[in-house]
C-alpha positions as CSV (number, residue, x, y, z in Angstrom):
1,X,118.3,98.3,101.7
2,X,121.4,95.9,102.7
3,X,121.5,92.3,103.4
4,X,124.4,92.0,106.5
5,X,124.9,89.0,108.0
6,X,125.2,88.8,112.1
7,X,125.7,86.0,114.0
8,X,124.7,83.5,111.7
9,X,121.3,84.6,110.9
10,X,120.4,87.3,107.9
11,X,119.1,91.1,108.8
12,X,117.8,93.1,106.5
13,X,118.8,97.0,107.3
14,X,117.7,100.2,106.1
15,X,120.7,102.8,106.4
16,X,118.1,105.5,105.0
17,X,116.1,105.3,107.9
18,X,118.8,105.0,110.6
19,X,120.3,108.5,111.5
20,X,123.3,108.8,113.9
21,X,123.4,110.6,116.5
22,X,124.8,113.9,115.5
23,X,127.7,114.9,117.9
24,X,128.0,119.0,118.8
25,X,130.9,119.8,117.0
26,X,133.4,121.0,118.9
27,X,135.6,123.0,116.8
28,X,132.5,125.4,115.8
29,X,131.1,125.1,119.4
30,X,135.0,126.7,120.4
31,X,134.9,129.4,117.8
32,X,131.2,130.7,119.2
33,X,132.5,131.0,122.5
34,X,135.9,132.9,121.6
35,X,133.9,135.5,119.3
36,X,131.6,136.0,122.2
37,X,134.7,137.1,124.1
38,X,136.0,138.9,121.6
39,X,133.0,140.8,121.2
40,X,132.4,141.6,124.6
41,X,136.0,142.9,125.4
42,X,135.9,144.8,122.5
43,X,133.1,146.5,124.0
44,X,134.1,146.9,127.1
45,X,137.9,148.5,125.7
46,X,135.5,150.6,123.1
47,X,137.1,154.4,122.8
48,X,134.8,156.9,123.7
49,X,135.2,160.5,123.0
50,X,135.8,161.5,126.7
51,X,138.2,159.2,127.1
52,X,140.3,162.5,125.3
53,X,140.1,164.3,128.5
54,X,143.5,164.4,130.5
55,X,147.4,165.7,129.5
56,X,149.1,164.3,126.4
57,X,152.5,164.3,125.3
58,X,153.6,166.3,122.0
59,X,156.0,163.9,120.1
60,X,157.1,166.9,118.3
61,X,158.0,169.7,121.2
62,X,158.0,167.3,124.0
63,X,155.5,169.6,125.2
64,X,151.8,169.0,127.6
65,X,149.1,169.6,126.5
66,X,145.6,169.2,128.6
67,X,142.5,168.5,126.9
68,X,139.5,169.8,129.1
69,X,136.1,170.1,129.1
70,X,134.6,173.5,128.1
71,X,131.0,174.9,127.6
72,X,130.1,171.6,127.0
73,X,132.8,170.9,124.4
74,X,136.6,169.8,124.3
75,X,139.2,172.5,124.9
76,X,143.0,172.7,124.6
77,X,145.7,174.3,126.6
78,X,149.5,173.8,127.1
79,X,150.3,173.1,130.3
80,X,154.4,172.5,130.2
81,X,156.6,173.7,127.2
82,X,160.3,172.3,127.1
83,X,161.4,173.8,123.6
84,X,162.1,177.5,124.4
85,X,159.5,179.3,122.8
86,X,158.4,181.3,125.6
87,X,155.7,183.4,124.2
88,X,153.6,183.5,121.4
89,X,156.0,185.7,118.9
90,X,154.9,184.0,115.9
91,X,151.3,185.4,115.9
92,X,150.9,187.7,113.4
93,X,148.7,189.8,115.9
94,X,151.5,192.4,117.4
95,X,148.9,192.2,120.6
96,X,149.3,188.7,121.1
97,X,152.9,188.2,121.1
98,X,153.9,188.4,124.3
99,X,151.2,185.5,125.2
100,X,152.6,183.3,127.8
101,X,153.2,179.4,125.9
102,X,152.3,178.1,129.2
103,X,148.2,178.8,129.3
104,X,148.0,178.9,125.5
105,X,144.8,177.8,124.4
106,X,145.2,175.9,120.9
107,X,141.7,174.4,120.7
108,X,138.7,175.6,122.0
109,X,134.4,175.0,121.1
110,X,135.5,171.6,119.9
111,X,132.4,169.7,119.5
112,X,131.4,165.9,119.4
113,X,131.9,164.5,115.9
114,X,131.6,161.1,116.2
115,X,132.0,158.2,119.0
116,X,135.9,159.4,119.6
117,X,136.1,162.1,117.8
118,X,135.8,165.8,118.4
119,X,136.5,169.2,115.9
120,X,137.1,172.3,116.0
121,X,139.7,175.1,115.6
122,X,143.1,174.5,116.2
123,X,145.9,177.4,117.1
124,X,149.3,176.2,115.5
125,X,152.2,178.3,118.2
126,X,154.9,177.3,115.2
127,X,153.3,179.4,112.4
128,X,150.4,181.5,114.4
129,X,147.8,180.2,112.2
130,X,144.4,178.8,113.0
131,X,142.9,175.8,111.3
132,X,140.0,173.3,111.1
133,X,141.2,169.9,113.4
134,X,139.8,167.0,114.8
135,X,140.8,165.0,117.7
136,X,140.7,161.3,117.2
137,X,140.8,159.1,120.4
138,X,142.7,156.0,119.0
139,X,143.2,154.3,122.6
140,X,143.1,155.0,126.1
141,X,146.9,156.3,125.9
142,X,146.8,157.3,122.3
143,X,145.1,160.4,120.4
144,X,146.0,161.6,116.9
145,X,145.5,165.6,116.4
146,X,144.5,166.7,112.6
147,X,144.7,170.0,111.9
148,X,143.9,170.7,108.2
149,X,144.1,174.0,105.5
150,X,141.1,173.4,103.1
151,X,140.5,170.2,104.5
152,X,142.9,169.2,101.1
153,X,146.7,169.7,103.5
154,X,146.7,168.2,106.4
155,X,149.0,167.2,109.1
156,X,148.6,164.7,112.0
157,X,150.2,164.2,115.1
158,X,149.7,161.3,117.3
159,X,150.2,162.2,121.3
160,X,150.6,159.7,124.3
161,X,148.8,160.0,128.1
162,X,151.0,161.7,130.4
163,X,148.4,161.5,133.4
């Protein structure tokens, strides 16, 4: 307890039982509401496994390739090739050689691995090998496309939307 004086006359106060009023801070108050908003645009820009489907751009070859549903899975075809490679003459299969680029499934059965992600087989057209691959959707006009040998060597290529 405190003696103050006021206006001529003596009070006696006690601080311990006087509280003031406790203000909303405003700082904290600012930093709710703009994680809330984070949070909900997040969700709402969330990549989703389907959001794979459509034609990407091959940074490598230049060429298109369309990512498709298929027997309830993801499947993969080039639709426009630019680098001269015409058919398929580097599979090792003498039947397969004369494939057409243009129609050339590369990935096919791929199933859902995670929220947006899908594997499967992949067909390499540089080397005519198959491997094990994974599609990751990164954004909705990015994908990255692992394909791996002993899931030790692997090599990733990151396509753009065309359409």
């Amino acid at each position: 307890m405190r003696w103050r004086q006021r206006r001529g006359s003596a009070i006696l106060t006690d601080y311990r039982l006087r509280k003031a009023p406790k203000e909303p801070n405003k700082k904290r108050t600012g930093y709710v509401i703009a994680a809330g908003t984070l949070l909900l645009c997040s969700m709402a820009y969330a990549q989703t496994a389907e959001d794979a489907f459509g034609v990407w751009l091959n940074p490598e070859n230049k060429s298109h390739t369309e990512f498709y549903s298929c027997g309830g899975g993801l499947c993969a075809k080039i639709v426009k090739n630019v680098d001269g490679q015409n058919t398929d003459d580097k599979n090792p299969d003498a039947a397969k050689k004369n494939r057409p680029i243009v129609g050339l499934v590369i990935m096919q059965g791929a199933k859902k691995s995670g929220p947006n992600k899908w594997s499967g087989t992949l067909y390499n057209r540089a080397d005519g090998k198959s491997y094990s691959g994974t599609l990751t959707v990164k954004s909705k006009t990015a994908v990255e496309l692992s394909g791996c040998v002993a899931a030790v060597f692997c090599k990733t290529t990151a396509f753009t939307r065309v359409k």
